[in-house]
Backbone as JSON Lines, residues from 0, in Angstrom:
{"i":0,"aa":"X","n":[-24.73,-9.02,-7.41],"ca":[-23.82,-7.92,-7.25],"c":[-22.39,-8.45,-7.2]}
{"i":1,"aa":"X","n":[-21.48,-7.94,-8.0],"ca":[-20.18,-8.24,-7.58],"c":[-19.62,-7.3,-6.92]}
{"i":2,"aa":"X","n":[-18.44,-7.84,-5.99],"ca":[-18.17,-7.26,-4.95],"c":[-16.87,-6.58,-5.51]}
{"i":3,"aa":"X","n":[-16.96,-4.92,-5.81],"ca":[-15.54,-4.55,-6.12],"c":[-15.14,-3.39,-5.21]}
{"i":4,"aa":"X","n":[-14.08,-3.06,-5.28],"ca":[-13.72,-2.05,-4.55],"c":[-12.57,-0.99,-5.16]}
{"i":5,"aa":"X","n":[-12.57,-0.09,-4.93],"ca":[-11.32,1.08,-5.59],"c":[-10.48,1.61,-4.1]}
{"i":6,"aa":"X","n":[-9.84,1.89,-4.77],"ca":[-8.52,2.49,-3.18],"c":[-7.89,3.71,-3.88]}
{"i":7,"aa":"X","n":[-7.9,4.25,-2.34],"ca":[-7.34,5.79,-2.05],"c":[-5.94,5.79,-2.0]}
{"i":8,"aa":"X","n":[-5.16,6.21,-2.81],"ca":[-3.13,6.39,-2.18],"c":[-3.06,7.77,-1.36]}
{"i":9,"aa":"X","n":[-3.19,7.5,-0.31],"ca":[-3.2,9.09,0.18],"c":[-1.39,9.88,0.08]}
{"i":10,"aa":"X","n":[-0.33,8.86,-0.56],"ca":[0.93,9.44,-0.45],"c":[0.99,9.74,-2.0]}
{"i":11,"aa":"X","n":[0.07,9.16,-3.1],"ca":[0.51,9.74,-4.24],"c":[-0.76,10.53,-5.02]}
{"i":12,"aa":"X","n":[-1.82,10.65,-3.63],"ca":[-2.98,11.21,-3.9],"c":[-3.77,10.98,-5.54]}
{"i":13,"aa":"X","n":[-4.06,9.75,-5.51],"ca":[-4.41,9.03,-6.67],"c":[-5.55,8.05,-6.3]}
{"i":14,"aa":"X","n":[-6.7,8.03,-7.01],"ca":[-7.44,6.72,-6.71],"c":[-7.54,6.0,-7.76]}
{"i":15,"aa":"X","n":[-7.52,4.66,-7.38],"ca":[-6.86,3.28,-8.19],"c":[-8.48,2.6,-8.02]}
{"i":16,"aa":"X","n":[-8.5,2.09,-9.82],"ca":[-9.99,1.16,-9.64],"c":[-9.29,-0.29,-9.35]}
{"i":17,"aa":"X","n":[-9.57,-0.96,-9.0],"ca":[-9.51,-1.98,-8.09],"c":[-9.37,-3.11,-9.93]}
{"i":18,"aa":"X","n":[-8.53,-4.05,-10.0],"ca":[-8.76,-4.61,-11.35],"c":[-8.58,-4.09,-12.52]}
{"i":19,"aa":"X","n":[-8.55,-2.56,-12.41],"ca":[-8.0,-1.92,-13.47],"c":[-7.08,-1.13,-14.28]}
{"i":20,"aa":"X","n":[-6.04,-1.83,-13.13],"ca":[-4.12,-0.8,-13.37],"c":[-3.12,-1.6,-13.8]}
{"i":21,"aa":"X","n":[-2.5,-0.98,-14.66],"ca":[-1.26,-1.8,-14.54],"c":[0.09,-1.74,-13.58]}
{"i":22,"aa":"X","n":[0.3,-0.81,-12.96],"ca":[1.24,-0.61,-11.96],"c":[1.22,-1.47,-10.9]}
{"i":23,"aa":"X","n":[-0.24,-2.11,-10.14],"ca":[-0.6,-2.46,-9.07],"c":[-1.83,-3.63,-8.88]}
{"i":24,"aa":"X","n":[-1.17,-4.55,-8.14],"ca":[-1.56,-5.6,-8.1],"c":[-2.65,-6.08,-6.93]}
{"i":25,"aa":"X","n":[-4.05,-6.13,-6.8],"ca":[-4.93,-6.09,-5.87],"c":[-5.1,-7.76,-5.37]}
{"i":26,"aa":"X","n":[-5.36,-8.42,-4.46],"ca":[-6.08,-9.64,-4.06],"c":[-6.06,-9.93,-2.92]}
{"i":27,"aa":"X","n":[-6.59,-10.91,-2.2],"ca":[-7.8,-11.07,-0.93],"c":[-6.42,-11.98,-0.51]}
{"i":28,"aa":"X","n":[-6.14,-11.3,1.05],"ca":[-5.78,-12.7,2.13],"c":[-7.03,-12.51,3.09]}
{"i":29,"aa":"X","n":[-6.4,-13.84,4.2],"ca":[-6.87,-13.78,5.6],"c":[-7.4,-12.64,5.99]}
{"i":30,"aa":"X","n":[-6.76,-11.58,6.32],"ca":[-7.08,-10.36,6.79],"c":[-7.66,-8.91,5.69]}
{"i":31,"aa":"X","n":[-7.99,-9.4,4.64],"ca":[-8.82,-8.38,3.59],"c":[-7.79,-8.04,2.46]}
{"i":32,"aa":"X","n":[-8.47,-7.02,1.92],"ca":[-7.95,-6.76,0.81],"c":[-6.12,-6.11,1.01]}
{"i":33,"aa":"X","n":[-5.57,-6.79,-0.22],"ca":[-3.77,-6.0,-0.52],"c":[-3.36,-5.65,-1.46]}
{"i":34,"aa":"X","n":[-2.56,-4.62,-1.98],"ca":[-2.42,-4.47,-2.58],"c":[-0.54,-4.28,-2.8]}
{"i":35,"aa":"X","n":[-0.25,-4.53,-4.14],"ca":[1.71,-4.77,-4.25],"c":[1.81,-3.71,-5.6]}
{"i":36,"aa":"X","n":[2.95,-2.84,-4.85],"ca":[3.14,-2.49,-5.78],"c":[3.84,-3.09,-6.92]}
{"i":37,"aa":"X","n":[3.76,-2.94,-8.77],"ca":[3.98,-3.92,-9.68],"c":[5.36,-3.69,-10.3]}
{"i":38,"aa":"X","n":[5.47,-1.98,-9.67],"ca":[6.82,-0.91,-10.36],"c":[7.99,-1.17,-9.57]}
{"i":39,"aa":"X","n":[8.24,-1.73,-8.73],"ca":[9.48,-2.52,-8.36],"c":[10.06,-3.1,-8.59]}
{"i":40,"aa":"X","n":[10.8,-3.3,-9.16],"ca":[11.86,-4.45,-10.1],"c":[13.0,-5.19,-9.32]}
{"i":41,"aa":"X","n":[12.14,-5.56,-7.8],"ca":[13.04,-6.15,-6.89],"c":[12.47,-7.65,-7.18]}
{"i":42,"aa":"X","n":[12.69,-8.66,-6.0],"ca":[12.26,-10.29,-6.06],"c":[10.82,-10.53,-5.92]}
{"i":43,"aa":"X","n":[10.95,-9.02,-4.59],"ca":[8.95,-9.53,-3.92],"c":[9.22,-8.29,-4.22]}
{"i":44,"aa":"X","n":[8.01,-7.94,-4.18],"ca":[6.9,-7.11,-4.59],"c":[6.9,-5.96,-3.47]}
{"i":45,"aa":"X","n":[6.25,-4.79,-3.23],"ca":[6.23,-4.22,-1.83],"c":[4.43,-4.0,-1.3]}
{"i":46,"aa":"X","n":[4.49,-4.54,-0.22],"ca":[2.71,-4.14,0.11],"c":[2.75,-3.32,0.23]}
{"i":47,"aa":"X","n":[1.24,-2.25,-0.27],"ca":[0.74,-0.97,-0.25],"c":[-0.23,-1.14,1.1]}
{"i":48,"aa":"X","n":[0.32,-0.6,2.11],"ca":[-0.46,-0.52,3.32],"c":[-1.29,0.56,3.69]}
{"i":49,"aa":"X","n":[-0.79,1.5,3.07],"ca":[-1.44,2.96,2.97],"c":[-2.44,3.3,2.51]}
{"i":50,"aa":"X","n":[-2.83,2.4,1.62],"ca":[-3.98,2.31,0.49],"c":[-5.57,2.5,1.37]}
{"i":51,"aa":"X","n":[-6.77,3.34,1.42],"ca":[-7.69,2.92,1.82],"c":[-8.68,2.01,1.05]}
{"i":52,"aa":"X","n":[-9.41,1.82,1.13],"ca":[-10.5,1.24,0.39],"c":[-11.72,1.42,0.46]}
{"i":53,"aa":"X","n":[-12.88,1.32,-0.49],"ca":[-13.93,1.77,-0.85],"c":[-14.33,0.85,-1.4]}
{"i":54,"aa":"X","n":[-16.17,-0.09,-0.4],"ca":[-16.3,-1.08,-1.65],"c":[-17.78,-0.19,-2.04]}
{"i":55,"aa":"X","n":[-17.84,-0.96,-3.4],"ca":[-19.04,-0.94,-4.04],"c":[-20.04,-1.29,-3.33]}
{"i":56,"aa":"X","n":[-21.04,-0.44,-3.72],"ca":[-22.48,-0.84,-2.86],"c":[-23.48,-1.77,-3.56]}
{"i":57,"aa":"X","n":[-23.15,-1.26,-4.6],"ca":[-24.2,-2.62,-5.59],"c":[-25.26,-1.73,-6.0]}
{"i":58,"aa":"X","n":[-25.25,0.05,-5.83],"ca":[-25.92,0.4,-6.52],"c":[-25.92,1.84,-7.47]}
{"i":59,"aa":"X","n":[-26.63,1.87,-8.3],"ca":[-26.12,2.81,-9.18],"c":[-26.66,4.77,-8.95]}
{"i":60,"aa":"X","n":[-26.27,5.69,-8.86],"ca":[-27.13,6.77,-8.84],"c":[-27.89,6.81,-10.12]}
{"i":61,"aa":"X","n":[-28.36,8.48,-10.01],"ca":[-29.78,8.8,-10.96],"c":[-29.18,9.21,-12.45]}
{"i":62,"aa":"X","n":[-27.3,8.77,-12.54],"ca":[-26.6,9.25,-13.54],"c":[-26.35,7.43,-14.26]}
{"i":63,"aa":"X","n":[-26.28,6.67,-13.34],"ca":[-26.19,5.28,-13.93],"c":[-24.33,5.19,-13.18]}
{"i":64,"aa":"X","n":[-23.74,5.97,-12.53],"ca":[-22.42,5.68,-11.89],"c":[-22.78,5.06,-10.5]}
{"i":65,"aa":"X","n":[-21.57,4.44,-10.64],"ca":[-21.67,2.76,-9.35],"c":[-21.15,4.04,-7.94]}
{"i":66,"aa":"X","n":[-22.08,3.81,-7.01],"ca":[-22.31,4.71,-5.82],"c":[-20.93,3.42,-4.85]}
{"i":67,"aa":"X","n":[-19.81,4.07,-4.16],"ca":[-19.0,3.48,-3.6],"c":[-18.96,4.58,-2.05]}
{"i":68,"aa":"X","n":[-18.65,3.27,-0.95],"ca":[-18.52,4.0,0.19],"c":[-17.53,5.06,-0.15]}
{"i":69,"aa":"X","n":[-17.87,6.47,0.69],"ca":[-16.45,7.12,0.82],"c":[-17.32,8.48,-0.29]}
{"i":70,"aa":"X","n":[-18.11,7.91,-1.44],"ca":[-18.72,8.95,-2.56],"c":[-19.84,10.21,-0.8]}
{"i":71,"aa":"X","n":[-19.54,11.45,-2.07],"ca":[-20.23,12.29,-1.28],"c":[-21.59,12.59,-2.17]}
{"i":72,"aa":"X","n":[-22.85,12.5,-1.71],"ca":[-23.79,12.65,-2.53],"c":[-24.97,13.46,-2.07]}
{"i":73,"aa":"X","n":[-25.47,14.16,-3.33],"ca":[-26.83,15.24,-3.01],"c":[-27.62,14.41,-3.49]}
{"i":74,"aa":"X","n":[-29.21,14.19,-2.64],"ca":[-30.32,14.24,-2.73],"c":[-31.53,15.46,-2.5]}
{"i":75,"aa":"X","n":[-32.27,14.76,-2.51],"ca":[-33.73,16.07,-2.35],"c":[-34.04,14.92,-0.93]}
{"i":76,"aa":"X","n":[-34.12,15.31,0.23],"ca":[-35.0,14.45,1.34],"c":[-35.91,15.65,2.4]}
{"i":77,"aa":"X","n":[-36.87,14.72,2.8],"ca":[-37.83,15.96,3.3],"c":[-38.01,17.08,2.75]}
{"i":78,"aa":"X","n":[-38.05,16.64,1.29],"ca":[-38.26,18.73,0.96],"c":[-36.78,19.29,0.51]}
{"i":79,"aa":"X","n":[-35.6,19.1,1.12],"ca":[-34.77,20.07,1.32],"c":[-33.5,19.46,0.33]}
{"i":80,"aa":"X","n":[-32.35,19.94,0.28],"ca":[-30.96,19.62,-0.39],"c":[-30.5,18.88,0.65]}
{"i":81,"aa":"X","n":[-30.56,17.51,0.72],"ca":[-29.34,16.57,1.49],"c":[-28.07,16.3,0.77]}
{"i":82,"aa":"X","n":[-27.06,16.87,1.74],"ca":[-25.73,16.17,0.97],"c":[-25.21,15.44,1.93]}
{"i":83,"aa":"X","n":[-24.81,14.5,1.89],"ca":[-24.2,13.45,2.77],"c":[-22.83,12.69,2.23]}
{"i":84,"aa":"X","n":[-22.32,11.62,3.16],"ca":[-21.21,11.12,2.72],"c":[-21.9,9.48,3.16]}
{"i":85,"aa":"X","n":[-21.81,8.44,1.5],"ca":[-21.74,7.12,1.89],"c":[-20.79,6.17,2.87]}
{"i":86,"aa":"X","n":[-21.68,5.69,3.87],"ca":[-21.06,4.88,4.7],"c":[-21.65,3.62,4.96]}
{"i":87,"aa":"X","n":[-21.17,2.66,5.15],"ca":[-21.65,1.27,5.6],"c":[-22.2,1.14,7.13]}
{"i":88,"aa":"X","n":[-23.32,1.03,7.21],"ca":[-24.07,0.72,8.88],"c":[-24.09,-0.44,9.54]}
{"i":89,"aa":"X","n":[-23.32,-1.06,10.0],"ca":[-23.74,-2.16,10.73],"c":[-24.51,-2.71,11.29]}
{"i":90,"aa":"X","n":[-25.3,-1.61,11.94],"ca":[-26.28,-1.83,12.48],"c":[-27.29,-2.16,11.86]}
{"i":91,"aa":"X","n":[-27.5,-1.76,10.74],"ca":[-28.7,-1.9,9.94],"c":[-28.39,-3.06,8.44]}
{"i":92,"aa":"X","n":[-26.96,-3.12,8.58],"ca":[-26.27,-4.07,7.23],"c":[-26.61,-3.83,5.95]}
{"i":93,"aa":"X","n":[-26.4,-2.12,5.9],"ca":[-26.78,-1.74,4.68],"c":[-25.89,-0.25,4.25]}
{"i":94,"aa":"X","n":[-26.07,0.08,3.27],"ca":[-25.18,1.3,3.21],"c":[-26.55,2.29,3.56]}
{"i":95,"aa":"X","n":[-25.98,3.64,3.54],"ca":[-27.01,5.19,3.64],"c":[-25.44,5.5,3.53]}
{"i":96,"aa":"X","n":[-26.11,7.26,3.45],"ca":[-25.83,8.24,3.17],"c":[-26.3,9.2,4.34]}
{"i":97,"aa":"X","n":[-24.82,9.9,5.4],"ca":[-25.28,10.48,6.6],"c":[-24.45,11.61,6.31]}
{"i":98,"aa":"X","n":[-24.75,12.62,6.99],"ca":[-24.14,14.01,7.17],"c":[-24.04,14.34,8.44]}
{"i":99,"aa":"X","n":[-24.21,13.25,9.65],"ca":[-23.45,13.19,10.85],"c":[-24.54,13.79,11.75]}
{"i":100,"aa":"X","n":[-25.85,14.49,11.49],"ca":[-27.07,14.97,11.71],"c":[-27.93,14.2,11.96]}
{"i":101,"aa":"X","n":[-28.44,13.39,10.09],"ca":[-29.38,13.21,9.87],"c":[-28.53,12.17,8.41]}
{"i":102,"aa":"X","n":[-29.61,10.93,8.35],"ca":[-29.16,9.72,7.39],"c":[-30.03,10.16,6.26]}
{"i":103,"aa":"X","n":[-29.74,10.02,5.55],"ca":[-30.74,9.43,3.86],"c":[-31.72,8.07,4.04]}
{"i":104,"aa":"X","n":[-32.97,8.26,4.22],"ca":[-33.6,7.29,3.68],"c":[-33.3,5.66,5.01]}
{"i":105,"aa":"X","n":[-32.58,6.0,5.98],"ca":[-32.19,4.56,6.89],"c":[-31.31,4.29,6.3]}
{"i":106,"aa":"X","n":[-31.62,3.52,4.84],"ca":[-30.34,2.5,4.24],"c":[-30.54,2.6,2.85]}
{"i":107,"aa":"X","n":[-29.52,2.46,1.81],"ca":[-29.68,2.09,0.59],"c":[-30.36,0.86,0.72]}
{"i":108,"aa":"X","n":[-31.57,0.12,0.82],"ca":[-31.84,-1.19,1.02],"c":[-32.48,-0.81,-0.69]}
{"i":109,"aa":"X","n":[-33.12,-0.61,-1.16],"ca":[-33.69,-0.6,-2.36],"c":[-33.66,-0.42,-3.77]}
{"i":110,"aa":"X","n":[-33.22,-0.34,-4.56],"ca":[-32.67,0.31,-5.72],"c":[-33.51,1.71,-5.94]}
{"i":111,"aa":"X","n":[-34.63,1.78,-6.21],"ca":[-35.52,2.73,-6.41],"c":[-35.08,4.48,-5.38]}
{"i":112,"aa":"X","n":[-34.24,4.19,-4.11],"ca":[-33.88,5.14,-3.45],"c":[-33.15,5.93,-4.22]}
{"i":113,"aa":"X","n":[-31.98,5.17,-4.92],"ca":[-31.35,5.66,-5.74],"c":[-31.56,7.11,-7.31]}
{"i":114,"aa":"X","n":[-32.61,6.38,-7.13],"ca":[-33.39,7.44,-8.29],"c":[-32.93,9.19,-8.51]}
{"i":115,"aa":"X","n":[-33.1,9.52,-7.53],"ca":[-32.5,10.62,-7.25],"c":[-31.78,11.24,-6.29]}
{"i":116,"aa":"X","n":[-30.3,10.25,-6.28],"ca":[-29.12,10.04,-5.46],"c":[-28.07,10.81,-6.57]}
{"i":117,"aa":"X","n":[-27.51,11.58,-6.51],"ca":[-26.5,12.31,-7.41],"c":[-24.78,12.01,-7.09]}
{"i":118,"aa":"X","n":[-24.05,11.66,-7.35],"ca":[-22.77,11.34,-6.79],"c":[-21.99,13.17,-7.33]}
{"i":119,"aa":"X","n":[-21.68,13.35,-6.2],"ca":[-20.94,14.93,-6.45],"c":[-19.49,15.13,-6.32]}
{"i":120,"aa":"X","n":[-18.99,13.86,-6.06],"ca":[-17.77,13.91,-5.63],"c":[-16.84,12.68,-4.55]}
{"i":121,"aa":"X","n":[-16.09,12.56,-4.23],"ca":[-15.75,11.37,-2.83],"c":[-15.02,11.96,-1.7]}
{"i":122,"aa":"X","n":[-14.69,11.64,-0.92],"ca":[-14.28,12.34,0.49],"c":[-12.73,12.65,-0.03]}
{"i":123,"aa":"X","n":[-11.8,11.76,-0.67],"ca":[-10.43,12.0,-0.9],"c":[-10.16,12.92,-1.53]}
{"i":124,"aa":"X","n":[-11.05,12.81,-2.61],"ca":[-10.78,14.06,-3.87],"c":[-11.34,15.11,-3.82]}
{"i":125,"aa":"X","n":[-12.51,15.13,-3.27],"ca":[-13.15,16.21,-3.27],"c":[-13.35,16.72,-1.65]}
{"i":126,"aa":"X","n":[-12.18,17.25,-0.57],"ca":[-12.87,17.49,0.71],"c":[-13.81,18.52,1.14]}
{"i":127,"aa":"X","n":[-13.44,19.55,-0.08],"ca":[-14.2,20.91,0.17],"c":[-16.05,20.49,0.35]}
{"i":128,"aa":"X","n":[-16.18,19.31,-0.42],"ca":[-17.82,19.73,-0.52],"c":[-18.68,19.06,0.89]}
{"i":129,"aa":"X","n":[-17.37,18.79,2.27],"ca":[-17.75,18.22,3.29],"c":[-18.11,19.14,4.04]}
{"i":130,"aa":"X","n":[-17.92,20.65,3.76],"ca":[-18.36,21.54,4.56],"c":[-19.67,21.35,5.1]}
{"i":131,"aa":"X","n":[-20.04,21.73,6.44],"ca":[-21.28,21.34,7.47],"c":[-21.7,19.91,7.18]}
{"i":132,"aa":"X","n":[-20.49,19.2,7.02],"ca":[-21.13,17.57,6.46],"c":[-20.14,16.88,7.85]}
{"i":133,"aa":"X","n":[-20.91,15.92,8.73],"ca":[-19.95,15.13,9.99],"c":[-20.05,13.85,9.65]}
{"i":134,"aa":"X","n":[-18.97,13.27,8.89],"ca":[-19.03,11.85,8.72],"c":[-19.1,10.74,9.79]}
């Protein structure tokens, strides 16, 4: 799995794939991921502090799109319509999918879970579809 990640601008309400802009410049210090903006035509650069981030989980939904923390997603579980929002568990060192109720499945630990995991949207862009959803 490679480890990528995309980021949220919540001031120019834009999400940026991580490696794939030209405006903006992504890479790893000490303390995690940074990002500079590239559209400044000063000496240094300016850090984007505002930026959130979203990494990749390493796995794909039932459409073949790369499932990233932060994505809001419908399944079928117990029978019923689960929609949840991807989050990283510590506890368990794995991603799921919770609706603040009730989790998906424990953890993405498997690929095969995925099968019929639907990506419907992400928390930034899409907030409406968080209704009765508690991240």
């Amino acid at each position: 799995m490679r480890i990528m990640y995309r980021a949220w601008d919540n001031v120019k309400d834009k999400m940026y794939s991580v490696g794939e802009e030209d405006d903006i410049s992504f890479g790893f210090e000490s303390n995690g991921i940074v990002a500079y903006d590239l559209t400044e035509a000063e000496e240094e650069f300016h850090t984007l502090h505002h930026l959130q981030y979203m990494q990749y989980t390493g796995l794909k939904d039932k459409n073949g799109d790369e499932i990233f923390v932060g994505d809001v997603v419908d399944t079928i579980y117990n029978g019923e319509l689960f929609t949840g929002v991807v989050v990283y568990d510590e506890s368990e060192l794995g991603f799921k999918a919770t609706n603040g109720k009730e989790n998906y499945g424990s953890s993405f630990q498997y690929l095969p879970c995925c099968e019929e995991v639907e990506i419907i949207g992400n928390i930034h862009e899409n907030p409406e579809l968080l209704k009765g959803v508690e991240a």
